[in-house]
The first five atom37 places (N, CA, C, CB, O) and aatype in JSON, in Angstrom:
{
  "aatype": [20, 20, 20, 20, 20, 20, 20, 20, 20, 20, 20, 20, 20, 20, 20, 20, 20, 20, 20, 20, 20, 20, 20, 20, 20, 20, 20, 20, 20, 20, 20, 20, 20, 20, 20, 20, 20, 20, 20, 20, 20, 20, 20, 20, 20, 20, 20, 20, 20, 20, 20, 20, 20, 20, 20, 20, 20, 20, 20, 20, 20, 20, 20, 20, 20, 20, 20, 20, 20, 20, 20, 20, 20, 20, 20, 20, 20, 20, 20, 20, 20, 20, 20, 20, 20, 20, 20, 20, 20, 20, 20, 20, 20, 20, 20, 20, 20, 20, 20, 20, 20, 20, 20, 20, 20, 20, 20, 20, 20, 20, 20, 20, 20, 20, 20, 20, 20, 20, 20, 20, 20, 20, 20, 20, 20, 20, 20, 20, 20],
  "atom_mask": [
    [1, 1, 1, 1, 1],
    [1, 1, 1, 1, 1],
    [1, 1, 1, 1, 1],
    [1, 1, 1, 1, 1],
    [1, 1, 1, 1, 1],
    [1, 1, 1, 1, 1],
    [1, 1, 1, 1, 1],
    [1, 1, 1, 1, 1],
    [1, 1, 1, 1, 1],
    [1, 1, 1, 1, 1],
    [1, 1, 1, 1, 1],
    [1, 1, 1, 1, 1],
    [1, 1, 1, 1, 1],
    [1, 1, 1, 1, 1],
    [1, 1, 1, 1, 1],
    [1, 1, 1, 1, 1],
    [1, 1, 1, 1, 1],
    [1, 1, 1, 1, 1],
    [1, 1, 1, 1, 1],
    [1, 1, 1, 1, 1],
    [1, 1, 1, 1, 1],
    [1, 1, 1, 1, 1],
    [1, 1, 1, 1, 1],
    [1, 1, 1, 1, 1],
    [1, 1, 1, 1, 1],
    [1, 1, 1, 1, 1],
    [1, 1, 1, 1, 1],
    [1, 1, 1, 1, 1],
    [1, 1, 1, 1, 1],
    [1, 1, 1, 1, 1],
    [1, 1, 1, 1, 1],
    [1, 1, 1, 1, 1],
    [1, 1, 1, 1, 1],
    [1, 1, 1, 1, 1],
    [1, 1, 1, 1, 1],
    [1, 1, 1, 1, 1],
    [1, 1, 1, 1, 1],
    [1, 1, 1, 1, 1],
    [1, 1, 1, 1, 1],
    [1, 1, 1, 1, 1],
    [1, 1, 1, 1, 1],
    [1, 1, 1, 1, 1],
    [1, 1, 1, 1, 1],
    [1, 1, 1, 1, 1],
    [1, 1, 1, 1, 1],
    [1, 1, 1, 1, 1],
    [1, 1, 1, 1, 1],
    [1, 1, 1, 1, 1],
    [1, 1, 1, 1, 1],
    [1, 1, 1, 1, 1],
    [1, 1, 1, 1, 1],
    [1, 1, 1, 1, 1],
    [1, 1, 1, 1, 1],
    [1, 1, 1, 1, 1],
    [1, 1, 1, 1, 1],
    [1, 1, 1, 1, 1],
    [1, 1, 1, 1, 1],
    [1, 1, 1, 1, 1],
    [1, 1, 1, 1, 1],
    [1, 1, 1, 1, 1],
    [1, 1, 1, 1, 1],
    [1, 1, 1, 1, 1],
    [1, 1, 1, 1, 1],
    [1, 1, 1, 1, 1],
    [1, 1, 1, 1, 1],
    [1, 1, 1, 1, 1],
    [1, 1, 1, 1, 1],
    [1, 1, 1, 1, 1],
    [1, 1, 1, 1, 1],
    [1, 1, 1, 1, 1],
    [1, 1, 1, 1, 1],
    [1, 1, 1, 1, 1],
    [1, 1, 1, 1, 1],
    [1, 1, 1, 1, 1],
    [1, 1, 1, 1, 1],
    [1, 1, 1, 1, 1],
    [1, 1, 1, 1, 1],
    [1, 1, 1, 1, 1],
    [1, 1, 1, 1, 1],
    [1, 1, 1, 1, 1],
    [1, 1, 1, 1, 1],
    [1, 1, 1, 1, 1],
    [1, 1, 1, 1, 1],
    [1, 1, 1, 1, 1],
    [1, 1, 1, 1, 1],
    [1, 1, 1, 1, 1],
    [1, 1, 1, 1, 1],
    [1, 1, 1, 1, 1],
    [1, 1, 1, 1, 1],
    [1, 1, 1, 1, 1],
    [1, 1, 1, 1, 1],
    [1, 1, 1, 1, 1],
    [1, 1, 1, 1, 1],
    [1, 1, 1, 1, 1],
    [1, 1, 1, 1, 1],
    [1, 1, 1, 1, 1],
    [1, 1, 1, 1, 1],
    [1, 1, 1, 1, 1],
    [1, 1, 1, 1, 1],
    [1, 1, 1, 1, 1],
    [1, 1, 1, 1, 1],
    [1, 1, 1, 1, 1],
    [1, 1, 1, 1, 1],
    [1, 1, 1, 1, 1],
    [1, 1, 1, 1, 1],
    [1, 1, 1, 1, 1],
    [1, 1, 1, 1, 1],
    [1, 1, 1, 1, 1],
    [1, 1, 1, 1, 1],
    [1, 1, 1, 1, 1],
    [1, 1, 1, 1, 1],
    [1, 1, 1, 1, 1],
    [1, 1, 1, 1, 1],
    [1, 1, 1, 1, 1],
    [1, 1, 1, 1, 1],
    [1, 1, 1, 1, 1],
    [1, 1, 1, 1, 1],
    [1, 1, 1, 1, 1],
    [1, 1, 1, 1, 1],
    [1, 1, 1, 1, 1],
    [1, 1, 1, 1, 1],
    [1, 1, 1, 1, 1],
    [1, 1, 1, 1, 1],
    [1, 1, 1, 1, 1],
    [1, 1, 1, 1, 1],
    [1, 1, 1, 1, 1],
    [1, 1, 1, 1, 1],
    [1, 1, 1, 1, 1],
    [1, 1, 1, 1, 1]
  ],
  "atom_positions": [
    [[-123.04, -54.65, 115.37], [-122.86, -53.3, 115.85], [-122.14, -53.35, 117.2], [-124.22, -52.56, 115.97], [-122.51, -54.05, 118.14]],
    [[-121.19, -52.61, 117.21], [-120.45, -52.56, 118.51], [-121.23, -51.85, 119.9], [-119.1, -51.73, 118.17], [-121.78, -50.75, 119.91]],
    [[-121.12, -52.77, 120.98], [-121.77, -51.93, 122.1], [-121.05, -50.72, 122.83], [-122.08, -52.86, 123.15], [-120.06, -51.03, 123.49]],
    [[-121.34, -49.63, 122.8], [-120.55, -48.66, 123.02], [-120.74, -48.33, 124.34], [-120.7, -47.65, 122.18], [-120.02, -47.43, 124.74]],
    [[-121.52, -48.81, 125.12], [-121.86, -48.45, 126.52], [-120.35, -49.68, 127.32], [-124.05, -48.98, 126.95], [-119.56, -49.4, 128.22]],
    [[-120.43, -50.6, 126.75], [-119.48, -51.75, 127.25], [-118.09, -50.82, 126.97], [-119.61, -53.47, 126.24], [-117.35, -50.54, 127.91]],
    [[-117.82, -50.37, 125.63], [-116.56, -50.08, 125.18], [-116.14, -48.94, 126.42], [-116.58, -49.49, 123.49], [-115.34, -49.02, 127.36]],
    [[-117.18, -47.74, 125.91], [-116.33, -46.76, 127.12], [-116.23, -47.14, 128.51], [-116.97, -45.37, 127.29], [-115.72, -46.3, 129.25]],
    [[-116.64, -48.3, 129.06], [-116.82, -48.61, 130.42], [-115.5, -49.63, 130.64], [-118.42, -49.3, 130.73], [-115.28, -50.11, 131.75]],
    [[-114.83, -49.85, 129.73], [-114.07, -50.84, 129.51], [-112.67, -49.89, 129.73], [-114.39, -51.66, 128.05], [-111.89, -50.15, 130.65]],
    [[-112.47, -48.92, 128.9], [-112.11, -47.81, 128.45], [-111.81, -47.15, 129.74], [-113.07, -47.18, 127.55], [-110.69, -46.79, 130.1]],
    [[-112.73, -47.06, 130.3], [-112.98, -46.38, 131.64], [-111.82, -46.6, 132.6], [-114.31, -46.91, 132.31], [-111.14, -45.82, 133.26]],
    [[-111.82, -48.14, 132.45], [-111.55, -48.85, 133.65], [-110.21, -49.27, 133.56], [-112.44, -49.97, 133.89], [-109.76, -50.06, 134.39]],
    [[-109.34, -48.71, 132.39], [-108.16, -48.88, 131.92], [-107.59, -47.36, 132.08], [-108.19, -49.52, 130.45], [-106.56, -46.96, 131.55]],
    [[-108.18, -46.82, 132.66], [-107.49, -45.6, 132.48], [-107.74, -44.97, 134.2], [-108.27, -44.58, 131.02], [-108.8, -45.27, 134.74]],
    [[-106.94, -44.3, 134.82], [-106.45, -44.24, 136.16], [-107.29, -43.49, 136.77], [-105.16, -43.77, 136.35], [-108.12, -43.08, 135.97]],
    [[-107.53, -42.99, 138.2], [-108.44, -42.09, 138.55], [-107.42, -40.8, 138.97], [-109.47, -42.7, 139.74], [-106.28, -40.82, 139.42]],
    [[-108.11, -39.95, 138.71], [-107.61, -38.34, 139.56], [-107.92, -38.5, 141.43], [-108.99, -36.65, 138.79], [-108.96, -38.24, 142.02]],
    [[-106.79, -38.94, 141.93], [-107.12, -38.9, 143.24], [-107.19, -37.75, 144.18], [-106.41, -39.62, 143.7], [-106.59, -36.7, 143.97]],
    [[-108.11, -38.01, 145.43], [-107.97, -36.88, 146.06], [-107.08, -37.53, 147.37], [-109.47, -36.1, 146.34], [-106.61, -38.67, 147.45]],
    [[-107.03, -36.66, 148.14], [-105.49, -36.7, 148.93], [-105.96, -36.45, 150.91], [-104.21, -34.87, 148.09], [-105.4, -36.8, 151.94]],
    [[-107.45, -35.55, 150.57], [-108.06, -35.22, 151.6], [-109.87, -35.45, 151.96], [-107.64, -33.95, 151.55], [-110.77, -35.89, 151.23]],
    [[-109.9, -35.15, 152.86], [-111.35, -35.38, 153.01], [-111.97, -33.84, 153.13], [-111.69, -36.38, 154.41], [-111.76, -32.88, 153.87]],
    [[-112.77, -34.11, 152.12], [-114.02, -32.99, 151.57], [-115.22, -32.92, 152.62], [-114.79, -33.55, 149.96], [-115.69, -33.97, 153.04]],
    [[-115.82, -31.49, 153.13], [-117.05, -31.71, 152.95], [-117.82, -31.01, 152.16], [-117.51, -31.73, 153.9], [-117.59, -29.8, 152.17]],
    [[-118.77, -31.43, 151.37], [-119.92, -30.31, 150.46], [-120.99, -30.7, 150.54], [-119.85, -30.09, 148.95], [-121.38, -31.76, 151.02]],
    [[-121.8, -29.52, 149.89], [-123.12, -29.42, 149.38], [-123.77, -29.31, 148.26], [-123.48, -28.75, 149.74], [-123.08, -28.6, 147.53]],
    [[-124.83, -29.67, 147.67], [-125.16, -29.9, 146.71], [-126.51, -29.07, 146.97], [-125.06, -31.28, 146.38], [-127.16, -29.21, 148.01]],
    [[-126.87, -28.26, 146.02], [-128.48, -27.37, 145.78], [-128.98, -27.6, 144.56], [-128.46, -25.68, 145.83], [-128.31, -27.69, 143.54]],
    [[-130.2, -27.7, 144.66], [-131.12, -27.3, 143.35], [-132.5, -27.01, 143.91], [-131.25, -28.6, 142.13], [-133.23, -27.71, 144.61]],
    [[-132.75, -25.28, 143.22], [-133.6, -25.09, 143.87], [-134.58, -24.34, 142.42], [-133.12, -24.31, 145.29], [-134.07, -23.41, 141.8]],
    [[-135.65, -24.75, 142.12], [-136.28, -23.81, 140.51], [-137.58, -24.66, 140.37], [-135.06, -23.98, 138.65], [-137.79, -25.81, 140.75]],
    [[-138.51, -23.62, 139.61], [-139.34, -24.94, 139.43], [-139.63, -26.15, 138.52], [-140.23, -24.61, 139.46], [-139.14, -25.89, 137.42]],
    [[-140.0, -26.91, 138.5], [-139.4, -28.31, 137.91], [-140.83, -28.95, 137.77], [-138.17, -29.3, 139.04], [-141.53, -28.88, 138.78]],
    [[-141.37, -29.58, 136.64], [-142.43, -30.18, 136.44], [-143.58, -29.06, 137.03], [-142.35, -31.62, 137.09], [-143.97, -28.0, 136.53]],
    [[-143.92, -29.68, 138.17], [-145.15, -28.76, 138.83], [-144.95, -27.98, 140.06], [-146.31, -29.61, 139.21], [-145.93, -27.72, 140.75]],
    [[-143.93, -27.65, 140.35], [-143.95, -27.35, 141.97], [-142.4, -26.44, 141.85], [-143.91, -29.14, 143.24], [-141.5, -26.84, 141.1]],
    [[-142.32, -25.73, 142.31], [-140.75, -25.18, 143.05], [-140.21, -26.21, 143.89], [-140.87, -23.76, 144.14], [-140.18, -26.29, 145.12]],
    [[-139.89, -26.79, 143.23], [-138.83, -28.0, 143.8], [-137.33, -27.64, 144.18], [-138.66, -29.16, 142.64], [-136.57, -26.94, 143.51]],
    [[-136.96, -28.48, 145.78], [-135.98, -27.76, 146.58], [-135.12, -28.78, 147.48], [-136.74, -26.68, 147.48], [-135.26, -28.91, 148.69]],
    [[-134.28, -29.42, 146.73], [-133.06, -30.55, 147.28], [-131.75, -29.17, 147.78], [-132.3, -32.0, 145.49], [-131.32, -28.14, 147.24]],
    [[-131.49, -29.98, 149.19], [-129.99, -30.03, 149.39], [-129.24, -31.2, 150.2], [-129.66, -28.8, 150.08], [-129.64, -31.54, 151.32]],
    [[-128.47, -31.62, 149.76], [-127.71, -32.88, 149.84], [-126.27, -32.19, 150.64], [-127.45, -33.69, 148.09], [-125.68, -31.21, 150.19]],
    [[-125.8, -33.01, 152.05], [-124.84, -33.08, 152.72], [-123.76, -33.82, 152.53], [-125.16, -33.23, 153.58], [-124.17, -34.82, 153.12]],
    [[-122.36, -34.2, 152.03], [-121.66, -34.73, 151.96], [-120.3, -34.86, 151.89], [-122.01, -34.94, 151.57], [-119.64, -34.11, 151.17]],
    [[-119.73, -35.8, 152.63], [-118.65, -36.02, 153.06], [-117.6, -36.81, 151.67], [-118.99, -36.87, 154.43], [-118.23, -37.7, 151.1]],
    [[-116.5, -36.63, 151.23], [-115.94, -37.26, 150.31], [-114.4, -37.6, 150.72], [-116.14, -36.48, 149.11], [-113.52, -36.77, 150.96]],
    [[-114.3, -39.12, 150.74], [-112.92, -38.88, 151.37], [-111.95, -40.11, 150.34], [-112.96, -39.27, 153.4], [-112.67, -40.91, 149.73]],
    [[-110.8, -40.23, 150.18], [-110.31, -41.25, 149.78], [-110.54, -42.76, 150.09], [-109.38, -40.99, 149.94], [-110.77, -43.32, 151.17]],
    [[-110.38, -43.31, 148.63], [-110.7, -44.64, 148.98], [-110.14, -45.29, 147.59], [-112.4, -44.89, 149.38], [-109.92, -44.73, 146.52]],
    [[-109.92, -47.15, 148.12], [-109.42, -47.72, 146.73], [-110.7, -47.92, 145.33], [-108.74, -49.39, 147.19], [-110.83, -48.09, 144.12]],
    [[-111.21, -47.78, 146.24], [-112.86, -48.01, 144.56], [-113.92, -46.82, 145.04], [-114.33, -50.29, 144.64], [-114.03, -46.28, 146.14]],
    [[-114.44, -46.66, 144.13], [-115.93, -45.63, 144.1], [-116.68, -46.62, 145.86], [-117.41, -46.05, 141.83], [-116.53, -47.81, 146.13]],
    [[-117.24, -45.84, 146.47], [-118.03, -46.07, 147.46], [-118.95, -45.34, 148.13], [-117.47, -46.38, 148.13], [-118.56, -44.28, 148.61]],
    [[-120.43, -45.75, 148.31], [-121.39, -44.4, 148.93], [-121.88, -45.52, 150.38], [-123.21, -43.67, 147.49], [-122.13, -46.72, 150.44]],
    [[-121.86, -44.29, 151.52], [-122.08, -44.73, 152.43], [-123.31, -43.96, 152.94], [-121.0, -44.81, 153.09], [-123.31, -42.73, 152.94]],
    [[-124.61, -44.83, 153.46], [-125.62, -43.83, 153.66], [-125.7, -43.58, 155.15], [-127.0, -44.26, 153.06], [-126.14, -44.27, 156.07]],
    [[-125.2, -42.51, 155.12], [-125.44, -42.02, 157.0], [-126.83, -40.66, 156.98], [-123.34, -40.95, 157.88], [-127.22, -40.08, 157.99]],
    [[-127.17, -40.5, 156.09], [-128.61, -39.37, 156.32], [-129.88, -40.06, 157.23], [-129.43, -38.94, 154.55], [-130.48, -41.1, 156.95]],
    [[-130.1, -39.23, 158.32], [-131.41, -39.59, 158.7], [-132.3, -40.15, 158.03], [-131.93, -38.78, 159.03], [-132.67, -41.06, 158.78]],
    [[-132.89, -40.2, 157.1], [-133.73, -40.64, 156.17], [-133.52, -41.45, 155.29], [-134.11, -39.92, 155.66], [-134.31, -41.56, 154.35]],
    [[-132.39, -42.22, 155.39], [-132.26, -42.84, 154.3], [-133.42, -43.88, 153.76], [-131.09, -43.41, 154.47], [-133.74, -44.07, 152.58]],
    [[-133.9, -44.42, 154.79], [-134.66, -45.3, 153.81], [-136.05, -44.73, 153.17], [-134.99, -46.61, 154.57], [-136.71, -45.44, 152.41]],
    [[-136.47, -43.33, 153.53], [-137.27, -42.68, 152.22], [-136.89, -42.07, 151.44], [-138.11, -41.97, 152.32], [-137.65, -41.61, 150.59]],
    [[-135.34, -41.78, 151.42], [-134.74, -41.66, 150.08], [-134.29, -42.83, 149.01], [-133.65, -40.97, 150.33], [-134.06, -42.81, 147.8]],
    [[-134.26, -43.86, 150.03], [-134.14, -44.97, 148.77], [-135.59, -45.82, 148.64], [-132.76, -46.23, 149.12], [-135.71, -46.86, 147.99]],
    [[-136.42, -45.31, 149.22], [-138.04, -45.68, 148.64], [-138.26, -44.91, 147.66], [-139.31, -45.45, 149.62], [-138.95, -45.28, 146.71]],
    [[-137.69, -43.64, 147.73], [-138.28, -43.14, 146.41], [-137.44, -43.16, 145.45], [-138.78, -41.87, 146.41], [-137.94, -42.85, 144.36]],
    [[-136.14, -43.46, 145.45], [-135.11, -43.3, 144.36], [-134.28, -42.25, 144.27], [-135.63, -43.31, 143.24], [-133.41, -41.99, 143.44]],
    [[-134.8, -41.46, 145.6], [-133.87, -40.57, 145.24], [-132.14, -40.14, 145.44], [-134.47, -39.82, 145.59], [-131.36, -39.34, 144.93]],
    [[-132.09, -41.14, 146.45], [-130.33, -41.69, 146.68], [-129.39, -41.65, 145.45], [-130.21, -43.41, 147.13], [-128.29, -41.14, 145.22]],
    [[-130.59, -42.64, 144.51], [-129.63, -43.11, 143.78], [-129.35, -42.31, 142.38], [-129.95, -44.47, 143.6], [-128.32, -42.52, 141.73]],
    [[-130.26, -41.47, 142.01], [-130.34, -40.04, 141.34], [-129.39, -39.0, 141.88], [-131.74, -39.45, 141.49], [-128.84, -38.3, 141.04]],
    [[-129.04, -38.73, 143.52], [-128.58, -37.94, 143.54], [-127.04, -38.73, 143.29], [-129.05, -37.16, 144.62], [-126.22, -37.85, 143.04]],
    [[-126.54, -39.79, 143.27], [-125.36, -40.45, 143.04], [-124.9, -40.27, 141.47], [-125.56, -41.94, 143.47], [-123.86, -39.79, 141.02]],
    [[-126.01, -40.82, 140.81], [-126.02, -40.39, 139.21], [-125.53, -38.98, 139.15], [-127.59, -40.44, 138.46], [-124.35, -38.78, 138.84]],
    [[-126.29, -38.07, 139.42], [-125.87, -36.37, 138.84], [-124.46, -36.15, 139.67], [-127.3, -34.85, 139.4], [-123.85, -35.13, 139.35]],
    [[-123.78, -37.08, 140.82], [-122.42, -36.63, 141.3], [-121.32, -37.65, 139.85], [-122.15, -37.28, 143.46], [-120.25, -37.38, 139.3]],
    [[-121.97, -38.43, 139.75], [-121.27, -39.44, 138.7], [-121.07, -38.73, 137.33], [-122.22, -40.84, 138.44], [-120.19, -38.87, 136.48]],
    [[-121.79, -38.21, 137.36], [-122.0, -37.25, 135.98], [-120.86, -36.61, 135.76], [-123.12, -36.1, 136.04], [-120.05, -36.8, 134.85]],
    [[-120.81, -35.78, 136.7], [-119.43, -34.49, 137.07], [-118.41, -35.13, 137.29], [-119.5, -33.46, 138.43], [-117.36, -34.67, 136.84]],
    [[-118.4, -36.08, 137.87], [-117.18, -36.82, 138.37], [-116.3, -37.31, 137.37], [-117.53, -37.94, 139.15], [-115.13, -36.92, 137.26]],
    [[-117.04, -38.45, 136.39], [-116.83, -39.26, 135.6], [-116.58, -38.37, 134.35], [-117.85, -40.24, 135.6], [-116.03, -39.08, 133.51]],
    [[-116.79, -36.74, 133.73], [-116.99, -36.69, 132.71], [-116.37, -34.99, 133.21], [-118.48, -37.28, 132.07], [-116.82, -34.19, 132.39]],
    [[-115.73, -34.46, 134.01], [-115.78, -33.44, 134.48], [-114.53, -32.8, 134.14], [-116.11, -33.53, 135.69], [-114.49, -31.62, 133.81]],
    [[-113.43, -33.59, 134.2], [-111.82, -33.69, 134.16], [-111.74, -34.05, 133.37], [-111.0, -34.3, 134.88], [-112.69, -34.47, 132.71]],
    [[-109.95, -34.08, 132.84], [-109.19, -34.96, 132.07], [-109.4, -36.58, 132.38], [-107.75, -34.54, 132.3], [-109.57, -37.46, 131.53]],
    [[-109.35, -36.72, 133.6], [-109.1, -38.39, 133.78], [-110.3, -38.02, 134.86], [-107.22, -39.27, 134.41], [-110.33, -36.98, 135.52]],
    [[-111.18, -38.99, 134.9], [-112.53, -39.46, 135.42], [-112.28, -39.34, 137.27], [-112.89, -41.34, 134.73], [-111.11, -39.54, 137.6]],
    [[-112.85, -39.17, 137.95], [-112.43, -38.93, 139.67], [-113.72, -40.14, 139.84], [-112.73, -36.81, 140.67], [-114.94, -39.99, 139.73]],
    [[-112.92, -41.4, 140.14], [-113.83, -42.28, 141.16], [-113.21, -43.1, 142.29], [-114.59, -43.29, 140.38], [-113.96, -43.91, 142.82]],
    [[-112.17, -43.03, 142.66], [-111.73, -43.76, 143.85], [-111.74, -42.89, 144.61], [-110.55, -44.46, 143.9], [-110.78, -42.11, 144.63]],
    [[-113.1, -42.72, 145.69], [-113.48, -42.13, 146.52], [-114.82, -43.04, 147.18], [-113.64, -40.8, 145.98], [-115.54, -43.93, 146.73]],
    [[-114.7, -42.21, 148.66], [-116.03, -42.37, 149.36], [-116.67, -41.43, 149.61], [-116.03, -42.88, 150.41], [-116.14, -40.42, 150.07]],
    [[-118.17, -41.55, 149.34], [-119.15, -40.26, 149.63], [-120.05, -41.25, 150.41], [-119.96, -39.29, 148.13], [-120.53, -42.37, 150.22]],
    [[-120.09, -39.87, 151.81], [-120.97, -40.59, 152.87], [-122.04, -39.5, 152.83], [-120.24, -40.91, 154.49], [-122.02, -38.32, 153.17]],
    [[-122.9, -40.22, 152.34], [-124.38, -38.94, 152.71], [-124.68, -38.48, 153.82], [-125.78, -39.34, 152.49], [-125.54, -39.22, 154.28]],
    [[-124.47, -37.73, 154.46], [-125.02, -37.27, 155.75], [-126.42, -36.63, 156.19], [-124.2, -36.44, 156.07], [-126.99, -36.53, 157.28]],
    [[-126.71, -36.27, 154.97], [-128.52, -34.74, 155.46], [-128.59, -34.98, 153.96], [-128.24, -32.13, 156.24], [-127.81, -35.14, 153.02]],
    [[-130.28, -34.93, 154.26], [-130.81, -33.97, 152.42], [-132.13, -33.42, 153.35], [-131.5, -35.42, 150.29], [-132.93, -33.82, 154.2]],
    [[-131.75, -32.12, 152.51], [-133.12, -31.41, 153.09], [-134.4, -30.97, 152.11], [-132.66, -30.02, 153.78], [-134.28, -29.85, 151.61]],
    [[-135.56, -31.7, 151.79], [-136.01, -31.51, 150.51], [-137.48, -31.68, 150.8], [-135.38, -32.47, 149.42], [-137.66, -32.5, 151.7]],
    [[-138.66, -31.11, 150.28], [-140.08, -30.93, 150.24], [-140.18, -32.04, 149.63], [-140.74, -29.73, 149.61], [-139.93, -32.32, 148.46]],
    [[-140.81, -33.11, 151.04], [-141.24, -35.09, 150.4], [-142.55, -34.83, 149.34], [-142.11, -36.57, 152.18], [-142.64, -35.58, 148.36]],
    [[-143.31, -34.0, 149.5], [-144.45, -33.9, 148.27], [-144.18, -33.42, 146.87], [-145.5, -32.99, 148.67], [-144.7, -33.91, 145.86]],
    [[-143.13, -32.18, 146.93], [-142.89, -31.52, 145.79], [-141.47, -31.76, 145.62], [-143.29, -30.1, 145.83], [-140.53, -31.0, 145.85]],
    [[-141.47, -32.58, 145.32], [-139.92, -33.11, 145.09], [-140.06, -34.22, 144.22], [-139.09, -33.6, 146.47], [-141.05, -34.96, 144.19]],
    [[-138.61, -34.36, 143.22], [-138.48, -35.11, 142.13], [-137.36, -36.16, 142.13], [-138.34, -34.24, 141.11], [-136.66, -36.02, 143.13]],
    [[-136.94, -37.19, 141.35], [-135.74, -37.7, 141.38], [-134.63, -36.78, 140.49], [-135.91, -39.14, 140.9], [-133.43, -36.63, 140.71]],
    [[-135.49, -36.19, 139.35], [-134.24, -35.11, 138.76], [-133.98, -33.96, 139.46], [-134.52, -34.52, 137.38], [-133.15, -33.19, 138.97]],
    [[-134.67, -33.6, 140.85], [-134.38, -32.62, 141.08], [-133.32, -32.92, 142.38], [-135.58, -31.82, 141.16], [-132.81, -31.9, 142.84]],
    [[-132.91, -34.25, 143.05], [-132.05, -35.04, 142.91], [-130.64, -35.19, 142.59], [-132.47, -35.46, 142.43], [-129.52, -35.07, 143.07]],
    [[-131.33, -35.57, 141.42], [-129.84, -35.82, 140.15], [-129.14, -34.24, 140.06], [-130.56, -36.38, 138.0], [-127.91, -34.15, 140.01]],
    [[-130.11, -32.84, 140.06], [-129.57, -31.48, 139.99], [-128.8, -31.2, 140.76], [-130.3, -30.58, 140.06], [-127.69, -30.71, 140.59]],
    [[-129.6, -31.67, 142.18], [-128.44, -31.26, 143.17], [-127.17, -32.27, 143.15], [-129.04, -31.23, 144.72], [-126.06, -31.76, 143.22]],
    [[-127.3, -33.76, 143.04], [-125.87, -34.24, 143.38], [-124.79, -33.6, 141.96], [-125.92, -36.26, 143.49], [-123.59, -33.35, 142.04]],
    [[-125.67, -33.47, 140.72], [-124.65, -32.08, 140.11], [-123.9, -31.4, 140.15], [-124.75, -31.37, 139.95], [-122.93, -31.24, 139.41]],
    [[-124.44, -30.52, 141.63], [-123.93, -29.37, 141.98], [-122.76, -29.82, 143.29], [-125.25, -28.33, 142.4], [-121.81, -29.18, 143.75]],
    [[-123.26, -31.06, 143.6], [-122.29, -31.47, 144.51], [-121.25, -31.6, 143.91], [-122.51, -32.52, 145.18], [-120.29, -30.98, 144.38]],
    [[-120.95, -32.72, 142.26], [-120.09, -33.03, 142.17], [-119.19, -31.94, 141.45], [-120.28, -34.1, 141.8], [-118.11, -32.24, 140.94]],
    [[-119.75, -30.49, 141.44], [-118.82, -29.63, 140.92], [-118.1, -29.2, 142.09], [-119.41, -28.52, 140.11], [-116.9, -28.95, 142.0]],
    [[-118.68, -29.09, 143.12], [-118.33, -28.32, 144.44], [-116.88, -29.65, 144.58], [-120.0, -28.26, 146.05], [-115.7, -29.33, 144.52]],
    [[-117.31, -30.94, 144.74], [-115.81, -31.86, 144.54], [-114.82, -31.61, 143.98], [-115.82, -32.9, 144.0], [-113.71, -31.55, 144.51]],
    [[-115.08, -31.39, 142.66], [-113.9, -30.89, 141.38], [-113.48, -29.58, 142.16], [-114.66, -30.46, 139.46], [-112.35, -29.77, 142.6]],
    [[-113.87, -28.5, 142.47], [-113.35, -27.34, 142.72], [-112.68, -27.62, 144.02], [-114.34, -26.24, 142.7], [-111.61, -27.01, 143.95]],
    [[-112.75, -28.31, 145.32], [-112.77, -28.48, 146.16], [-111.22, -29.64, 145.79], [-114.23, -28.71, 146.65], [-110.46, -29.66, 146.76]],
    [[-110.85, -30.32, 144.86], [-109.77, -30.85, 144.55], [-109.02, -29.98, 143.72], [-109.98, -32.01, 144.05], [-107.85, -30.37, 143.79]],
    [[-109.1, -29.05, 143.01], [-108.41, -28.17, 141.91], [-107.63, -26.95, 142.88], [-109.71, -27.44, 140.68], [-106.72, -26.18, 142.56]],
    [[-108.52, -27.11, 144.46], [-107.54, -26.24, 145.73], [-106.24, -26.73, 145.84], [-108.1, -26.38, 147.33], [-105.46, -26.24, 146.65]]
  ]
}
């Protein structure tokens, strides 16, 4: 059986990126309730050109966002949009995290992944200027 996770990644990587030309800044929200709680991410970020995909963590907090996982969730839901959003995939860029502002008790990694979502649409629109 063919591995199809290898193929499209292969696939991927043969085929060019949609570059951007300037440096972005956005935001990313998700705010609803989610499992048990009204859960409430917003993510700060900077996006600027670069030769490969790159995340740079400049948020105050980073290291209880990457204790809990949630860095790397909110990278996933920008990857999402990014990678699958366009005609041709947008990854030669840098995103520097700057702020997330989010309830440490009632807060999720998908709620996370929602907001870098919303980030990575705010990118696409923010390049389609």
């Amino acid at each position: 059986m063919n591995d199809f996770i290898k193929l499209w990644l292969d696939g991927l990587s043969k085929r060019g990126s949609c570059l951007i030309d300037e440096r972005l800044t956005v935001s990313g929200r998700f705010e609803a309730y989610l499992v048990h709680a009204i859960q409430r991410v917003e993510i700060e970020l900077v996006v600027e050109p670069a030769p490969q995909f790159e995340v740079v963590e400049a948020a105050p907090q980073t290291e209880d966002l990457r204790r809990n996982g949630y860095l790397e969730w909110a990278i996933f839901g920008i990857l999402d949009v990014l990678m699958l959003g366009e005609l041709e995939p947008v990854y030669k860029l840098r995103i520097i995290l700057r702020n997330a502002d989010y309830d440490p008790i009632d807060c999720s990694q998908m709620a996370f992944r929602l907001a870098g979502r919303d980030a990575g649409r705010r990118i696409l629109e923010g390049l389609r200027r």
